[in-house]
N, C-alpha and C positions, 0 to 999 in steps of 0.2 A: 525489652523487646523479645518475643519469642522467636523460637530459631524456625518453627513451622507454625501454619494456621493449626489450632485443633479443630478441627470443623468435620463435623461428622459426612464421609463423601454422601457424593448424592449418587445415585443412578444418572446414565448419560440422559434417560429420555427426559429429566426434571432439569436438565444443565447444568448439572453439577459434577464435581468430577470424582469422578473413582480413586481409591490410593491405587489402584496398576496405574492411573494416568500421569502420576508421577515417578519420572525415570524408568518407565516399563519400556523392555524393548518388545512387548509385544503390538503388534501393528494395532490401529482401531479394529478392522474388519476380527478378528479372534480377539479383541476383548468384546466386542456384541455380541460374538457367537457363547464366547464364556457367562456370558452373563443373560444370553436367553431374551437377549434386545433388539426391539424392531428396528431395523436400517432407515434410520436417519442421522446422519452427518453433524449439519447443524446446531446440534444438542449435546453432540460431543465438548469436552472439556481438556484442560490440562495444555500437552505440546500440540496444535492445529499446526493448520499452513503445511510448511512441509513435512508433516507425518512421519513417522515411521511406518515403514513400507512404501512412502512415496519415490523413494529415490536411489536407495541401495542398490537396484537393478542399474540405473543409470551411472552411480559412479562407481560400478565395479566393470560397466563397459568404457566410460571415457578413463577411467584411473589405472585401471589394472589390466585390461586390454581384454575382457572375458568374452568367449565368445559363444553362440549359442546356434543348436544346431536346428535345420528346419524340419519341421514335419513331414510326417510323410502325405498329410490330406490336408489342403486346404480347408479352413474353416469357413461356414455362409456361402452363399451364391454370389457372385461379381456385382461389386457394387456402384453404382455411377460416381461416387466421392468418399472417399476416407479425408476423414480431416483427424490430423493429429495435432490433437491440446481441447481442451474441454474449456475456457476461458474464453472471455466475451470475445476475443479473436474468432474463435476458432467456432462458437455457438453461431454468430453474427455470417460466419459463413458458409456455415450446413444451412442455414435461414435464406441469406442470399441465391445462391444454388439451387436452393428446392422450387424458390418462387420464379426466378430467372429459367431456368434449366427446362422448364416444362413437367406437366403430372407425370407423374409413375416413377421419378426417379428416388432413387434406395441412394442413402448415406450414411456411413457411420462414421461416429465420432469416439475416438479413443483418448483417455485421459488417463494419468497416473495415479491422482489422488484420489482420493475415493467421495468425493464430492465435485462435481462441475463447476464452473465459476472462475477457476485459477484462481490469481489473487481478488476477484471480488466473493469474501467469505464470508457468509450470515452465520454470526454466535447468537446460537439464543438460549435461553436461560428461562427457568421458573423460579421464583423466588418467591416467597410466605402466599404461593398461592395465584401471582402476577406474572403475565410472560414478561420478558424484557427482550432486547435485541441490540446488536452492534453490527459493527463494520469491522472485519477482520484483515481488511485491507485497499484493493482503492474504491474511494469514499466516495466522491460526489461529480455530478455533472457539473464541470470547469468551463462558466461561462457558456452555457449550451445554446446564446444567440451567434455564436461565433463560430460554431459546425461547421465542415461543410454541408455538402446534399445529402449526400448520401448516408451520414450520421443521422441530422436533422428527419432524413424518410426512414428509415430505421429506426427511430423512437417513436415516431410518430403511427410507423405499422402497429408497434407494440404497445400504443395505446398511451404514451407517456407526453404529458405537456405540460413544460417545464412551469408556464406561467401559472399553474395550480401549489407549485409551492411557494410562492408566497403567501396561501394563505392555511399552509401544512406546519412553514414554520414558523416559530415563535420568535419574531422581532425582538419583541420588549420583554421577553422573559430575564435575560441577566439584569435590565434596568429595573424592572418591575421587582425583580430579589435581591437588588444594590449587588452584585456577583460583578466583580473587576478581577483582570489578569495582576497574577501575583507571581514575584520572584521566590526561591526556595534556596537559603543558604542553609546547609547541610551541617552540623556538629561537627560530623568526620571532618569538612574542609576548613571552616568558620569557626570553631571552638563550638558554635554553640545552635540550636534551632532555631531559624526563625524566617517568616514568611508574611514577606513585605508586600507593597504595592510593586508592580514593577514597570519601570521607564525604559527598560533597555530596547524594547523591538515594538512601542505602542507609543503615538504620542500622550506628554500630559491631559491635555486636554480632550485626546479621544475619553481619558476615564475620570475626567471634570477633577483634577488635580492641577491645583492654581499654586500652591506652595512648595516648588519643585525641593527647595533645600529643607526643608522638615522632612520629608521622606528620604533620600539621600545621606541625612543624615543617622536616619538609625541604620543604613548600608554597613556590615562587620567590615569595612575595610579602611583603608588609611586616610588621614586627611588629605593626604596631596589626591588620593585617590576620587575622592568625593569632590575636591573641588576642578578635576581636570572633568567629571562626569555631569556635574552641571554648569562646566561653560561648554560642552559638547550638546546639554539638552537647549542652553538659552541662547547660546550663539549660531548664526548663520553664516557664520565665514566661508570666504571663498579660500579653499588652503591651499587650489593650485594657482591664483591669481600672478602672476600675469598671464598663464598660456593661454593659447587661445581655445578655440573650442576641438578641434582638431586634435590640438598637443592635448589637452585633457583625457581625452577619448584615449590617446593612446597612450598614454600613462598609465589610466587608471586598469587598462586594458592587461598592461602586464606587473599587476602586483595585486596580490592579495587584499582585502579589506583587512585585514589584522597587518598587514603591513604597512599600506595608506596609515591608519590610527595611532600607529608609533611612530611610520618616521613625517608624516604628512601635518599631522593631528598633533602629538605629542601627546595621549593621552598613558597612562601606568600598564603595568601588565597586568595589575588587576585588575583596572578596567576592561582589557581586553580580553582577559578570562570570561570576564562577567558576558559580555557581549558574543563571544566565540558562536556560542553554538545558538542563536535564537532563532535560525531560520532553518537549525538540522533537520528538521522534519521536511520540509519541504525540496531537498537535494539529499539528504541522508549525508551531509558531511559538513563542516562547519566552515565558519569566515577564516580559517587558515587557508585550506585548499580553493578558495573562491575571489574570482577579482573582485577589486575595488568598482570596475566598471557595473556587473552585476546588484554589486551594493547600492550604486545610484540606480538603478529600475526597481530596486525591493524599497528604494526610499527610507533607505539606514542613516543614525545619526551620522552627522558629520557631513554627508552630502548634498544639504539643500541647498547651502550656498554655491555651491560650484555651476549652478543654472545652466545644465546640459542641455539641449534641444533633445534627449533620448526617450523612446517610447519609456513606462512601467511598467515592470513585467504584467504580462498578459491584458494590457487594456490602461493603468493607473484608474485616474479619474471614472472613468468612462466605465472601467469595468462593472458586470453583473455582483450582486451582490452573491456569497458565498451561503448560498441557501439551499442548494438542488440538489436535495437529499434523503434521500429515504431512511427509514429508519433502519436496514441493516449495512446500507451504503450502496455500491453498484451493483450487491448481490443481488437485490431485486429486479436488475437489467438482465443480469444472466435467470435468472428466475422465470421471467417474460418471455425472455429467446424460448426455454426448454417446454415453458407451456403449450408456445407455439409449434415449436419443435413435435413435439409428446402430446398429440389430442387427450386428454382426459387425465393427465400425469397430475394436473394443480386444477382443483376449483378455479371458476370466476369468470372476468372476461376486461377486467379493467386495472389501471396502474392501481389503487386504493385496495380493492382484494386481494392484489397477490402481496401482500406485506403480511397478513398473519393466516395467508394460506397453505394446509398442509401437505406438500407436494408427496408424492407415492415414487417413492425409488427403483419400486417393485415393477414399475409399468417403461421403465427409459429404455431396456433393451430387448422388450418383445420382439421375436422372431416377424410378427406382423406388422410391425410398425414400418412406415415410410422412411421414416429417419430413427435410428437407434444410440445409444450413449449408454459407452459401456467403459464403464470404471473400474479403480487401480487396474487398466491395461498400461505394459509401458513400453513404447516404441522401441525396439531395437535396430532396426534395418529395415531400410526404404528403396526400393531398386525399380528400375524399368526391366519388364519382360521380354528376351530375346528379342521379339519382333516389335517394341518399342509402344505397344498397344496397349497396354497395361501398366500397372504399378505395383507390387508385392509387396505388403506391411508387415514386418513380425513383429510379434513384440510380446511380453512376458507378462501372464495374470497367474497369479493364485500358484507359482513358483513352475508352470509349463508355460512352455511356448506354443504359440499360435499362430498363423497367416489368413489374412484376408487379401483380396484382391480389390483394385478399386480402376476404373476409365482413368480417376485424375484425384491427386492426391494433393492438401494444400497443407502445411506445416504450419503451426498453431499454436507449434510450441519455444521454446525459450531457442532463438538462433543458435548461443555455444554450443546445443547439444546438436544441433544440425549435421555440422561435421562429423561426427560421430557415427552419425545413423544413414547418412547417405552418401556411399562411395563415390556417389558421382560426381559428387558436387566439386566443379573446377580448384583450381591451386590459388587463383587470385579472389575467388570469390573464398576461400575459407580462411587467405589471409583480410579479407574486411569484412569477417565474419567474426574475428579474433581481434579486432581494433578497439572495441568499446571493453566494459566492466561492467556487468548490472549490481544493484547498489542493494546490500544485505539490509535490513530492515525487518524488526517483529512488532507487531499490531498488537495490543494487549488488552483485550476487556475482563473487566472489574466489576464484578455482581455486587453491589454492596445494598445493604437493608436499609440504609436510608444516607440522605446528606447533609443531615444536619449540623456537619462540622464545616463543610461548606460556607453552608448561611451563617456561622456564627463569624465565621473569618472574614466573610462577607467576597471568597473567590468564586470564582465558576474555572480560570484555568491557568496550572501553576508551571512555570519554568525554574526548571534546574541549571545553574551553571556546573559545565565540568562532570556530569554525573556519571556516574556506572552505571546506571542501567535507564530508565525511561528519563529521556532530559526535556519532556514536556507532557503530561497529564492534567485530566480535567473531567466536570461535567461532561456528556457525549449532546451533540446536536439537538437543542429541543424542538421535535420533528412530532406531529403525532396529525396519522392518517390512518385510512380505512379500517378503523376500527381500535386502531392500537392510537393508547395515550400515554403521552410522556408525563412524568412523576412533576405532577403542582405542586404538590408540596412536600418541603425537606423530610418529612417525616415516613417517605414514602420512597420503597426501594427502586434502586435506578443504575445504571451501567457506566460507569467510569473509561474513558479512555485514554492509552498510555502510547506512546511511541521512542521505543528504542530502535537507535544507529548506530552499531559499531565502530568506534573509530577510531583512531591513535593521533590524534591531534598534534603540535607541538614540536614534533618531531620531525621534520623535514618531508615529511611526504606526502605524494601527491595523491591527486583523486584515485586514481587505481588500484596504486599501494595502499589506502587505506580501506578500498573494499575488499581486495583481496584479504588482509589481517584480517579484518572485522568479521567476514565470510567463515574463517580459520575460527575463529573464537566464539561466531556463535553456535557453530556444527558442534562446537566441545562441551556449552551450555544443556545442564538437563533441567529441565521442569522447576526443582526444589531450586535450582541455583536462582530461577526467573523469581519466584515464589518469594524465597529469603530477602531478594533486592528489592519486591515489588512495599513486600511488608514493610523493611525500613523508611524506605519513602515515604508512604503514606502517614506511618506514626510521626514520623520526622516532622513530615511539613502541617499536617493536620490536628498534630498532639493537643495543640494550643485553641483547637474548636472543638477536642472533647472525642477525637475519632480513636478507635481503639480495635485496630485490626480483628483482633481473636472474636470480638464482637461483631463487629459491621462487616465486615470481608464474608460475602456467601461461597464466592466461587471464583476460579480465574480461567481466563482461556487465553495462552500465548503461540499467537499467528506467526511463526515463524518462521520469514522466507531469506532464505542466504542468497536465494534471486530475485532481487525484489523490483524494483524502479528499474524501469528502461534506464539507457545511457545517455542522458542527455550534454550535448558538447557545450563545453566548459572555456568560457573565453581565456582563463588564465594557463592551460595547457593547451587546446585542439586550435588548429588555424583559424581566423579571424573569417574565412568565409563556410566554414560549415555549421549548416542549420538541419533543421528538418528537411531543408531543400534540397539539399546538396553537404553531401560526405559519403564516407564510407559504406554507410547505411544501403547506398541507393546500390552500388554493385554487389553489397550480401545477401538483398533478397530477389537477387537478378529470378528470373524464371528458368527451370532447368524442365525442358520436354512437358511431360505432363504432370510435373509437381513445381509446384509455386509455395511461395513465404507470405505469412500472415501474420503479425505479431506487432508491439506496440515497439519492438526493438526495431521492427526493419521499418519503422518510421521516424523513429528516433526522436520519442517526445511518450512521455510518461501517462498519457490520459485515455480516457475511454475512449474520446473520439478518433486517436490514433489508432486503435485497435480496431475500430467498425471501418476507416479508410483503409485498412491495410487488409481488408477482408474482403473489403469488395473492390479493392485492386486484381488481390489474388483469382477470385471469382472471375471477374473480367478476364484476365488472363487464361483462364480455363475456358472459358466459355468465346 
């Protein structure tokens, strides 16, 4: 295996990455200027998400206590709305505002990173000649018949209607290329490589697997192992039988899924290894830290027979199929807002154009524009005006400080830094501002020239048990709209998607403690470290379809947010009545005079639709 790609870098505007993009502490915005390239973001490579230069101003105010001093001139004329955070929150409600609020009114929107979006990030790539594209972070509309209004009128202003991708994406593509979810037993862990069918988080039969113990059996693990794993796949037992449905619920309520499975199940710890982390992508932390309760709505083995009356998560049965997807994921939402936003910033007029439309960065913060978006700005201090009429933003670009003035100011960005930047904010609202943990997470696209190691293995998406670095990768979504087609066939280059979670598993600790460590570990992560893990994986699990990194590997780009997922409450630690509805949530983004909270945290639910509710709460509020 080699210790780096040899792959000659590309220019950022081809999507390819530069050797500064690896471990360079130079920000993007001075490796564009070094290199005499047009600003655009999205084409950038290497460490995305939280950048260098996105954040340094902010933890050297919340860490080290820096303070910074105010100008002597205001910058700009008074503006009717400052919104701080450039993320579908914070776009969704310079949009709300402008339309609500009446013509003439002026807004700007300040963000740290030097792309808009927050975590929805379009990677795009050119490879032998082909654009490509990803999702750098959140990915799709989650069931978007289940909105409420004001989400549902807000996509629908933006031209977006959900029932058009069904027929954007491709159903029958994995059946149509025999592509089934595969397990990845690692050398390092197992002795040796090998990448099997996988039963641990799909049923058999979802991937037409009738002879459960032939595959089980070639599992690198012990007999007792295997045969505790196929009476967990073939059997239906009820393990809490006799309680009733009540005592169930509250059992399972306080104990883990990995501890249900040993002491409920009795299944080995290798099994329980196996099984640990199959849903980490979706909470960013595994079946230690998560109840047994949770596991019967994800409809994890071992739970069928227990016949709870409990909904599954998000809908079970009943739910929308996982389709509502664009090809670079909800970056195309934040894409839509800034079109709107920014008259002439992106060609077009409809959800199918603006996927390989080329937006002009050069046009977001015209002095002329109605609403303005102006990037790596990064809040420092948010204050009311002596006479309580006003609102004062400073905040740090390009290593000066700056102030704008705004009627009403709505906070857009990540709640812990809130405290930080706004003195006002009461004593009991900054302690249930400090209640939750958001969950570290990096997003990983994988330019590769073609998938033919794929098809010969015959996966489309492989889980890792136990992994150091992505512990689920795959094919990316076969989506292809306005213009842009997804790779027919293996022989044709296409974008791999990778999802690492920091976590310390096994060790006694709960959700918090393991985002905090993880947070810790992957701030300490450079580029080459992502790069070296990405590479072993893929030889590892694909060696045996003929994949050969130094060859197929075009380019990489690692999205990575040490703030990533809202906080969402966790039946196995947070009280048995906080939901979205009610908790701590609801007094952190109380309304302070004329600044108000917008964020998917002060909703306390990880989804787009959170973000567009919490924007036109705040809006509301103002208005």
């Amino acid at each position: 295996m080699p210790d780096k790609l040899d792959i000659t870098r590309r220019d950022f505007l081809n999507g390819v990455a530069l050797s500064l993009a690896a471990g360079t502490t130079l920000s993007p915005l001075e490796i564009l200027a070094a290199t005499n390239s047009r600003y655009y973001p999205p084409a950038l490579t290497g460490m995305r998400g939280s950048h260098a230069g996105s954040f340094e101003v902010m933890h050297s105010l919340a860490m080290q206590g820096a303070k910074f001093l105010r100008p002597e001139k205001r910058r700009d004329s008074i503006y009717d709305l400052v919104v701080v955070g450039g993320g579908i929150s914070g776009l969704a409600a310079a949009k709300l505002f402008r339309d609500q609020a009446g013509d003439g009114k002026r807004v700007l929107v300040l963000d740290n990173h030097d792309d808009f979006g927050g975590h929805a990030k379009r990677n795009e790539f050119v490879i032998d000649g082909r654009t490509l594209l990803c999702h750098g972070g959140s990915q799709s509309l989650e069931s978007p018949g289940r909105y409420s209004a004001q989400s549902k009128q807000l996509l629908q202003d933006l031209g977006v209607e959900p029932q058009r991708f069904y027929d954007y994406y491709d159903l029958k593509f994995r059946d149509r290329h025999d592509l089934r979810s595969a397990i990845y037993f690692s050398a390092k862990d197992y002795g040796r490589d090998l990448t099997l069918p996988n039963l641990v988080d799909s049923a058999p039969e979802e991937q037409g697997i009738e002879d459960v113990e032939s595959v089980v059996a070639a599992y690198p693990i012990s007999a007792e192992s295997r045969a505790a794993l196929i009476s967990l796949l073939r059997n239906n037992t009820d393990y809490l039988a006799p309680l009733t449905q009540a005592q169930k619920t509250e059992r399972l309520r306080g104990i883990s899924y990995v501890e249900f499975l040993r002491a409920h199940v009795g299944v080995t710890d290798e099994v329980v290894t196996i099984m640990r982390d199959s849903k980490k992508g979706y909470w960013g932390f595994g079946w230690d830290a998560l109840s047994a309760l949770e596991a019967v709505r994800m409809e994890m083995l071992g739970t069928y027979g227990l016949r709870l009356d409990i909904n599954a998560r998000r809908g079970g049965a009943e739910e929308e199929p996982y389709i509502f997807h664009f090809p670079d994921g909800n970056a195309s939402v934040a894409r839509l807002l800034v079109r709107d936003l920014v008259p002439g910033s992106a060609p077009g007029s409809t959800m199918d154009d603006i996927v390989l439309a080329q937006l002009d960065y050069s046009l977001l913060d015209r002095p002329g524009n109605e609403v303005r978006i102006r990037l790596n700005a990064t809040a420092v201090d948010v204050a009311h005006t002596a006479d309580q009429k006003h609102v004062d933003v400073l905040y740090v670009r390009d290593g000066a400080v700056e102030q704008v003035r705004g009627r009403h100011v709505i906070l857009a960005c990540y709640n812990m830094v809130i405290p930080h930047i706004c003195a006002e904010l009461p004593a009991e609202q900054r302690k249930a501002i400090s209640y939750p943990e958001k969950t570290p997470l990096a997003y990983i696209s994988i330019a590769i020239r073609n998938w033919r190691a794929f098809k010969n293995l015959g996966v489309g998406q492989i889980y890792q048990p136990n992994a150091e670095f992505m512990y689920s990768f795959g094919l990316d979504f076969p989506v292809s709209m306005g213009g842009y087609q997804y790779a027919s066939s293996p022989d044709e280059p296409t974008v791999l998607h990778g999802t690492f979670a920091p976590t310390l598993p096994g060790q006694g600790l709960n959700q918090k403690q393991q985002h905090r460590a993880g947070r810790s570990r992957m701030l300490q992560m450079s580029f080459d470290d992502f790069e070296q893990g990405i590479i072993a994986q893929l030889d590892g699990a694909l060696g045996g379809g003929g994949f050969d990194s130094s060859r197929d590997i075009a380019a990489i780009t690692v999205n990575r947010w040490p703030h990533g997922y809202a906080y969402e409450y966790n039946d196995l630690y947070d009280p048995p009545e906080y939901s979205p509805q009610n908790g701590p949530h609801i007094a952190a983004r109380a309304q302070i005079g004329r600044i108000s909270i917008a964020n998917s945290d002060s909703s306390a639910y990880a989804f787009v639709d959170a973000a567009i509710d919490a924007a036109a709460r705040a809006v509301a509020e103002q208005l």
